[in-house]
N, C-alpha and C positions, 0 to 999 in steps of 0.2 A: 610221368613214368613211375611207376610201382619200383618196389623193392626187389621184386622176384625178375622182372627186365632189366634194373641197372647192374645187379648182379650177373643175370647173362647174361649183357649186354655183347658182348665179343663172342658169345654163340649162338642166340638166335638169329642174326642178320644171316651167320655163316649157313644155315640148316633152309634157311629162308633163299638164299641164292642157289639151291642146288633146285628149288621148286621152280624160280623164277627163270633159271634160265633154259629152264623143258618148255617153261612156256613162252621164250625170245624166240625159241627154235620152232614151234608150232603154236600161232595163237590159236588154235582150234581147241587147247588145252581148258577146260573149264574148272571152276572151283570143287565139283565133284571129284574130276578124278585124283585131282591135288588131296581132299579130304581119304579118297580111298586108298592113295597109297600113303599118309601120313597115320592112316589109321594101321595101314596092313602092317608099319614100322613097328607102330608102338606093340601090335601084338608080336610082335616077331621079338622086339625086348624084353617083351612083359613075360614071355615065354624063357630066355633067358637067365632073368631073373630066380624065375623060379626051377630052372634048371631042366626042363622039357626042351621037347626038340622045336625045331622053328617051325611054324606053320605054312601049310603048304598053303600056298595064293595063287589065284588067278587072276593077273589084273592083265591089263590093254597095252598096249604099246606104250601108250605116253603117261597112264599112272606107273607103268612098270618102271619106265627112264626116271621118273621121278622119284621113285622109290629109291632106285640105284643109287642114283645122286646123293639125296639125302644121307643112304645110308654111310657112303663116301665119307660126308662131311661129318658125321657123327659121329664114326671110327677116327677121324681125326680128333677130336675132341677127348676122344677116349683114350687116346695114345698107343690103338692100335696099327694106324697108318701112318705112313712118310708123304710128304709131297716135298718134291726136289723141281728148284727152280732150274731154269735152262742153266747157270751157271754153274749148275753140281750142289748146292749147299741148300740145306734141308730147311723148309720152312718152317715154323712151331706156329701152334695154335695153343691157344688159353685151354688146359686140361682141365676137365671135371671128372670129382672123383669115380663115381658109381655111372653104373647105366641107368640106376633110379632116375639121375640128375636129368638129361638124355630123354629121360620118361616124359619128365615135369616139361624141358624145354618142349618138343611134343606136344604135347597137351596143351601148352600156350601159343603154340601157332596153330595150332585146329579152332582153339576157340575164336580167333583173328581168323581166321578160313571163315566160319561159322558168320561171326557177326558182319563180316563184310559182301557175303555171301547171303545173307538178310536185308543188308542194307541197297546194295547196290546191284544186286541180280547176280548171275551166272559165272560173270568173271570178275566180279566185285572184287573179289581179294587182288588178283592180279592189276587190276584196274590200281585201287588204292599203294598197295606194296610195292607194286612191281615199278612205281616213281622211285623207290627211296632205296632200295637196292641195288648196288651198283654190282 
């Protein structure tokens, strides 16, 4: 494990399970459209960042849900969302300061999309990942 994963170590899993579990719901999900809506994210922050409006997308049903997801867990990380457990009492996640951060995690699960998507065909990533994500 590198410095840049132990470091976010408690938020890539998290950004990684909003992919994986679009694709529990429909294996029909391929590493494409995982790549397209990880992509549509990062421009949709990259846009933020630099203070433009968000980009309009057109993605499919199951890069769309994927997207959603993600973006869920990301705004958790960012400490713009709540998640409240059925008992009422709010859960916390590990914050990261900027959306840059958010960027960078991004970035290192497309390249993990990428290479296992190289290595192992179509649903490579899901294939590989989708064991180690609970």
């Amino acid at each position: 494990m590198n410095q840049f994963e132990e470091e976010y170590m408690d938020v890539l899993p998290n950004i990684e399970f909003g992919l994986i579990t679009v694709y529990r719901e429909d294996e029909e999900m391929t590493d494409w459209q995982a790549l397209e809506a990880i992509n549509s994210l990062i421009r949709t922050y990259t846009a933020e960042i630099r203070r433009r409006s968000a980009p309009a997308l057109k993605l499919n049903e199951l890069s769309q849900s994927a997207y959603d997801r993600m973006m869920g867990m990301c705004d958790l990380h960012l400490g713009r969302e709540a998640l409240i457990a059925p008992d009422g009492r709010e859960l916390t996640f590990p914050r990261v300061s900027t959306t840059g951060e958010i960027v960078h995690c991004l970035k290192r699960i497309r390249r993990s999309i990428e290479m296992w998507n190289k290595e192992m065909g179509r649903r490579g990533y899901f294939d590989v990942v989708g064991q180690y994500v609970q």
